[in-house]
N, C-alpha and C positions, 0 to 999 in steps of 0.2 A: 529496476524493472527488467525482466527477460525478454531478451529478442525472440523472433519465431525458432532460429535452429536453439535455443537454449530449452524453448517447449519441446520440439521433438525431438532431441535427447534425453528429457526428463521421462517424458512419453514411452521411448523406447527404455530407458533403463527401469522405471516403475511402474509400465502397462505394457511392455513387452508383446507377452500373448494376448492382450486384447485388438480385437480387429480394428483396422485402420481402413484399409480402401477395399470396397470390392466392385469387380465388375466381369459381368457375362458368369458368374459361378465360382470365380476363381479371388481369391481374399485376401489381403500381404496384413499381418501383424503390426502393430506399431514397431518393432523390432526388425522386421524384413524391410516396412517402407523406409525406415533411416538408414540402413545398409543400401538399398539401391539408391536413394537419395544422395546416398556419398558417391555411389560408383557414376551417376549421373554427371556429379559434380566434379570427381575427376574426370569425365572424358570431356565437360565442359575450359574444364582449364589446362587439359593436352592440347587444346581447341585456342588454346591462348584468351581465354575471358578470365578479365582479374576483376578487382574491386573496381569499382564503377562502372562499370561496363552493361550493356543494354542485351538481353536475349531475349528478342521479340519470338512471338506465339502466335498460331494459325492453328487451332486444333479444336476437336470437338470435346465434351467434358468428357474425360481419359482418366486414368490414373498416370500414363505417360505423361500429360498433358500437368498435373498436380507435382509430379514428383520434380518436373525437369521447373518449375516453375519455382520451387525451394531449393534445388540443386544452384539455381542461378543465386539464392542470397544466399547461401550458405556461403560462398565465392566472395560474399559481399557486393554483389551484382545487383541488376535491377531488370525485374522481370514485367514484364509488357502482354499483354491478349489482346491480337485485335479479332474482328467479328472477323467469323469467316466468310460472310458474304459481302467485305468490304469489294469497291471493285480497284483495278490498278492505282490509276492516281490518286489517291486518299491513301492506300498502302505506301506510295513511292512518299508521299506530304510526311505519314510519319515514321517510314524506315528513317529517312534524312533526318527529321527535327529531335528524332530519338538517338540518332549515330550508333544503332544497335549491332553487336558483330556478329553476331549468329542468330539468323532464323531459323524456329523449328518449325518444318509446314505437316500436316498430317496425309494430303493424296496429292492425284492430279489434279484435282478440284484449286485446289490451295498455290499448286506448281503452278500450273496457268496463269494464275493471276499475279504471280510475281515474274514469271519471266521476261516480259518484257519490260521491267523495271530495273532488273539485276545490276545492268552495266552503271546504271544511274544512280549506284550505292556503292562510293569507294570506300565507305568505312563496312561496308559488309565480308566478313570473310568466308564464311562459311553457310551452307543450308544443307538445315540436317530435316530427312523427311523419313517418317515412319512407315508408308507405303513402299517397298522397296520396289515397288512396279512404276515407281513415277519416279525415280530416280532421272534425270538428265544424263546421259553418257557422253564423256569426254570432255567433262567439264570437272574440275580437281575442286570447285569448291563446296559439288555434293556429296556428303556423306550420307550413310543409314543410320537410322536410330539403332541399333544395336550397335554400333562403333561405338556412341558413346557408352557404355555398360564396360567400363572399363575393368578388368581384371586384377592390376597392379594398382591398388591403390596406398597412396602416403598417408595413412589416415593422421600421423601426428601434424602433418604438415595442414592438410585439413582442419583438424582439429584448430590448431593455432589461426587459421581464418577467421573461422566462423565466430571464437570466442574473443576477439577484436573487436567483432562487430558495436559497436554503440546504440539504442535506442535512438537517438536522432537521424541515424543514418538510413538513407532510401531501402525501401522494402520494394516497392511496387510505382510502377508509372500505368497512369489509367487515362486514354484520351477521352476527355467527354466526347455528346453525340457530333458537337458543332451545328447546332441547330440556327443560332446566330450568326454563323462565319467559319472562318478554320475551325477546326479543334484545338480546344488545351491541354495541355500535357500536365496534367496533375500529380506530385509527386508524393506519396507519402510514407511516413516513415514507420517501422519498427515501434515507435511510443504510439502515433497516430491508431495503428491498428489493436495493438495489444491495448491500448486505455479506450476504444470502441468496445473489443470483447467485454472489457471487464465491468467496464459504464453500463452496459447493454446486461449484462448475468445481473448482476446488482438491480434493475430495472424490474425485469422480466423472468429471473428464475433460471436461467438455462440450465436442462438437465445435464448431469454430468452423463460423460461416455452417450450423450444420444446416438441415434442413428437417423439419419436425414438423405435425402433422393439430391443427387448436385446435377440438375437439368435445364437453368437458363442459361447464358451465356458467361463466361467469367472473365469477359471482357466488362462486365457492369458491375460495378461496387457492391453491389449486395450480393448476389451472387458469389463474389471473391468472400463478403464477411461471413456468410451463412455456411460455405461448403470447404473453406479456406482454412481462414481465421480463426473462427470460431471451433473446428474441429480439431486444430494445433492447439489455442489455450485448454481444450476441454477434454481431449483424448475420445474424439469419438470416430464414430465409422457412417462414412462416406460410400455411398451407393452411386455408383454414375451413368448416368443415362442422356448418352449423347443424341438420342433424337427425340425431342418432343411430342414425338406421337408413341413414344413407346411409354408415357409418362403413367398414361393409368391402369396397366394390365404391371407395373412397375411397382405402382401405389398398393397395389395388391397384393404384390408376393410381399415385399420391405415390410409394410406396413410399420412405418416411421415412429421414431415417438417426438422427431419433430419435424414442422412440415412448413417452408417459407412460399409464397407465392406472390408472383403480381397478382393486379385486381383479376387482370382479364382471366389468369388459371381459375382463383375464387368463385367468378361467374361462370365460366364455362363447368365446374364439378358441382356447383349449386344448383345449376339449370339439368344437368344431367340425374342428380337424385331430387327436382320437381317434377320431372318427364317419369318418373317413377315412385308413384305416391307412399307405397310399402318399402323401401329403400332406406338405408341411415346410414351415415357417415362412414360404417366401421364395413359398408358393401364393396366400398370403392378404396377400404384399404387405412381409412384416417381413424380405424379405432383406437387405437393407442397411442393418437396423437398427445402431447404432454404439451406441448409448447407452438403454438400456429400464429402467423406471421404475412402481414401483408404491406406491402409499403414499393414505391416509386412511380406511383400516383394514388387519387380518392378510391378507397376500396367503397360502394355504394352500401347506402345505409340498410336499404333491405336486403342486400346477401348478407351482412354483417350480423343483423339480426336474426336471419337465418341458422344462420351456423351457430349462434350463443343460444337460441332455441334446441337445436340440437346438439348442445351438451360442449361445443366446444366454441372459446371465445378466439376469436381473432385479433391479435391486436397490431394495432395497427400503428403507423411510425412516420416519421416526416425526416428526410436527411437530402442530401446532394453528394458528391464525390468530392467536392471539395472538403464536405466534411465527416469523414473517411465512412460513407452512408447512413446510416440512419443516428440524427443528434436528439429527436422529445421520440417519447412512446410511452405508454400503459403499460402494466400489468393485468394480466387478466381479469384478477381481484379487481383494479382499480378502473377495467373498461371503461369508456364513456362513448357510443357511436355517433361517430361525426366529430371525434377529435383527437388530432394525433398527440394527445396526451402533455407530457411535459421535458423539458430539456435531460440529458439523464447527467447521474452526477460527476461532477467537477467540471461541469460547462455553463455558458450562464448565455442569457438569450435577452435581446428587447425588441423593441416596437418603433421606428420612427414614426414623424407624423401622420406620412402617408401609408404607414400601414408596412411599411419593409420589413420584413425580419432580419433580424442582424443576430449572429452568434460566436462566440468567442471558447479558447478553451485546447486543453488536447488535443483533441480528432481535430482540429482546424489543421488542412496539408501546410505542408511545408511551401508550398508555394508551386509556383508555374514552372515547367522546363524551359530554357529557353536552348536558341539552336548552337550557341558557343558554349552550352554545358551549366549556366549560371542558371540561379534558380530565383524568378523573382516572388515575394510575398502576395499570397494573395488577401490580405487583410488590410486594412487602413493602420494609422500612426499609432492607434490605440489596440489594436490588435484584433477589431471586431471582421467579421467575412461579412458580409452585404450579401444578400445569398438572391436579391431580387425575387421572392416570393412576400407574396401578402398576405399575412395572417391577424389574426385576434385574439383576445385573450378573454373569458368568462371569468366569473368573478371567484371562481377559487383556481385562476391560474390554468387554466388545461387552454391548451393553444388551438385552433383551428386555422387551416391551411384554406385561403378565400382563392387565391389562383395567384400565376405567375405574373411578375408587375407587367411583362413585355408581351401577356399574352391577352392583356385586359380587354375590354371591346370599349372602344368608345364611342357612343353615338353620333348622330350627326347634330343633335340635340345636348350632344355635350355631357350624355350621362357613360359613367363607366358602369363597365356592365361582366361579374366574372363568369366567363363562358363554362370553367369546370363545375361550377357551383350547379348551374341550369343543368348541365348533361347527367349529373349526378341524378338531380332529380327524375329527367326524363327515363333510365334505366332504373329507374324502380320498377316500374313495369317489363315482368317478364319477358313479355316478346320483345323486347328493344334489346340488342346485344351491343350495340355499339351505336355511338351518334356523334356529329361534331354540330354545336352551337355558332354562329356567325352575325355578324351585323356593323363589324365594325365601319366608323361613317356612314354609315343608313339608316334609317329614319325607323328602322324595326328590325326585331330579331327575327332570324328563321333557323332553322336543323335541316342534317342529312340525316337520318335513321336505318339503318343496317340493323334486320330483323337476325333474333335470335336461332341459329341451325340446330341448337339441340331444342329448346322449348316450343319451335312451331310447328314439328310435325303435330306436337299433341294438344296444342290449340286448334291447330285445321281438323284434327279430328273432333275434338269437343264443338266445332262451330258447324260441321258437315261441308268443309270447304276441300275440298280434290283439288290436288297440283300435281305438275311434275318436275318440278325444278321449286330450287329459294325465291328465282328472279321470275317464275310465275305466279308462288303464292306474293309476292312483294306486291304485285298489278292487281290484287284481287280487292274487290269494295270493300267487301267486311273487313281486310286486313286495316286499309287504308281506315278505314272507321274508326277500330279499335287501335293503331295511332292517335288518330285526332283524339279518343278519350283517353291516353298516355297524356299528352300533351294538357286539354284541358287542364287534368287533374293536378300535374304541373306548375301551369298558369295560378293554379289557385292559390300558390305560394307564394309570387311572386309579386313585387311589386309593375305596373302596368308596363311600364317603358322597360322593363325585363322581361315581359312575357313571348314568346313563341307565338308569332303572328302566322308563318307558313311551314309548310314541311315538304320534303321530299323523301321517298321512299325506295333507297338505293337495289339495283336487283342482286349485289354480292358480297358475301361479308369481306371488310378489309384484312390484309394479312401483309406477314414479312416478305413474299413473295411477289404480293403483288404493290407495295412500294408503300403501302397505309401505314405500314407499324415496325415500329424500329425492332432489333433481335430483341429487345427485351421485355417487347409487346406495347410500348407505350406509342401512343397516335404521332404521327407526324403531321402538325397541323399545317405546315407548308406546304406538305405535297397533297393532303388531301385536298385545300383551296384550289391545286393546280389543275388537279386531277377532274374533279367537280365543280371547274366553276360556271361549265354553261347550266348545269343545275342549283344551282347558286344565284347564279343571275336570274333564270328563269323565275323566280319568284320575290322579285322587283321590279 
């Protein structure tokens, strides 16, 4: 098996002049990005980073960002992204558990939030920062990204690294969210990702040399496999668009032929061409989609439908970082909506009593970082990963994901009750853009409901309802009305002691900003309880 620098020297010696990264206009070759990729990686190792060594990342999605992030394995190194809206102490938790010797930060943004941590990192030597305007002065352990662009390069010396390297060995360290506690330092390796790539092309098609938008965080697994991985096994060309809101006037010019997204992207461009009844896919830029993709949470049944109604399936996938992102999916051909399909090959899956999925196989990491450098397995004696989600299986095999075992509700009544399964339901309905289900120990289930921003202007207009804010139309009767028939219609699904007894109707949608949704769009159901719980209680 090929390690990643053994793909992009195949890349560059047999796709040379095909495009590898662009951004803002400007385009590097697969031939150009493995020559800076090397000059990266000598000024990384004038910098003194050898084989094991940790070059943690604060940057937006870059091509500097991509490159310096392969320059560190090329080294034999291990390359790390944390979010960039981590705040100090979570960075200080894993400069330290990582022993990383070089940060690279991208502004002042990034500066900030490491400086008063610096002194508190003796294995840190260096911070290299791409903004030359947030440089620290008088302090010798900041350099500028262009220092590293080193001039003098030893490429046999290089060379003779890289081709060392072994598939077993660390490619990437990926901290989960820590939603439970600290965060784990997940380590995986070189075989991990390249037997993802390949399990996954094998699966689902992936076209050769695609072209793909790299826009969520690449601090999250999928992210790293879709805009990473997968464009190093595949030789193709990476568009990067480090702000999310530049995402759809993006989708536009690209116009991708493959296109990954969480659910919450999927709803927010499905609600955008409902808001626009004469609209199709290929408006907003997804016409030459070949290959589309949702996964790191339930992508809902009617956007799913949606989008296979117009001409393009989405399919959809069930994975963790532990097991190097996405382990069952479909094929397009083989859709099924409402189920993240089947294990992909040479991995093998089962079911404990209570419903655990357990998965074994390749993509299972290598295990946990620990802080003296050792790495412990994350699997049991037999080699299975416990992945605490609960799933099912229908009788020809295709797995449904029912929720997380730690996230289940259980009543005061004693009944377990999966809260994603109901929220699912309840965003079928258009105007619902978001909701969290709740009950646990309570004698009934209730929701918060966060009304859809792109689909309600054109409901207020179909109903003759004037507002002037979200959080006025949210107070308005009809709205509240047509909630309660979301909810009914719901209910009708479900069995009783599952049903949606009260609701509330939040006046803002939740965001990264304001503390609802992790970078990579998924809910943070701790802070929303924390956040809303006198509206929570309020309807007990």
């Amino acid at each position: 098996m090929m390690t990643l620098p053994g793909y992009i020297n195949r890349n560059a010696t047999e796709f040379g002049d095909m495009p590898a990264l662009t951004y803002q206009g400007t385009t590097l070759t697969w031939s150009e990005a493995r020559d800076k990729i090397a000059q990266l990686a000598q000024g990384l190792s004038n910098l003194g980073v050898e084989s094991g060594n940790c070059v943690a990342m604060m940057m937006s999605n870059l091509p500097e960002h991509w490159m310096l992030d392969q320059a560190t394995v090329q080294l034999g190194g291990v390359a790390t992204t944390l979010y960039a809206t981590m705040p100090s102490n979570q960075i200080e938790f894993m400069a330290q558990h990582s022993g990383c010797v070089v940060a690279v930060l991208e502004g002042k943004d990034q500066v900030d939030r490491w400086k008063p941590i610096l002194d508190n990192l003796p294995k840190l030597r260096h911070v290299v920062v791409l903004n030359e305007d947030a440089l620290i002065t008088g302090d010798d352990r900041f350099k500028t990204f262009e220092s590293l662009l080193a001039d003098d390069i030893d490429q046999e010396a290089l060379d003779q690294i890289w081709k060392a390297i072994k598939p077993e060995d660390p490619a990437t360290l990926i901290y989960t969210s820590g939603t439970t506690g600290l965060p784990k330092g997940v380590i995986l390796t070189h075989s991990n990702v390249v037997s993802n790539v390949q399990a996954m092309d094998a699966a689902t098609n992936i076209p050769d040399h695609f072209t793909n938008i790299c826009f969520l965080p690449l601090a999250h697994i999928a992210e790293r496999i879709v805009s990473l991985y997968m464009p190093i096994v595949k030789a193709a060309h990476v568009n990067f668009c480090p702000n999310m809101d530049d995402l759809m006037p993006m989708l536009r010019q690209v116009e991708p032929s493959l296109f990954f997204g969480v659910p919450r992207v999927w709803e927010k461009i499905a609600a955008g061409l409902r808001a626009n009844p004469a609209a199709i896919p290929a408006h907003v830029g997804l016409g030459n989609v070949e290959w589309a993709f949702s996964a790191g949470a339930p992508l809902t049944a009617d956007v799913q439908q949606y989008f296979k109604d117009a001409g393009i399936s989405v399919m959809e996938g069930w994975g963790m970082t532990e097991a190097t992102g996405v382990a069952t999916t479909t094929s397009a051909e083989t859709l099924r909506i409402g189920t993240v399909g089947k294990v992909i090959d040479g991995n093998e899956t089962k079911l404990l009593e209570d419903g655990e999925l357990l998965i074994r196989g390749p993509i299972v990491c290598a295990g946990y970082l620990q802080e003296d450098g050792s790495i412990v397995p994350a699997v049991d004696e037999d080699g299975w990963l416990h992945t605490g989600d609960i799933g099912r299986e229908d009788e020809d095999g295709f797995l449904y994901i029912v929720d997380r075992k730690k996230e289940l509700i259980i009543t005061s009544g004693g009944k377990n009750v999966a809260p994603v399964a109901l929220e699912a339901l309840l965003k079928n309905h258009p105007l619902v853009g978001q909701t969290l289900v709740y009950g646990d120990r309570e004698k009934y289930i209730v929701a918060l409901v966060v009304l859809d921003p792109e689909t309600a202007p054109g409901w207020a207009a179909e109903n003759g309802v004037e507002y002037g804010s979200l959080a006025e139309l949210s107070d308005h009767p009809l709205v509240n009305e047509e909630i309660q028939r979301a909810v009914d219609a719901a209910n009708e699904q479900l069995a009783r002691v599952e049903q949606v007894k009260k609701f509330r109707i939040l006046p803002e949608e939740w965001t990264v900003d304001s503390g609802e949704l992790t970078p990579s769009l998924k809910m943070k159901r701790r802070a929303v309880h924390e956040k809303y719980e006198s509206e929570i209680q309020s309807m007990y």
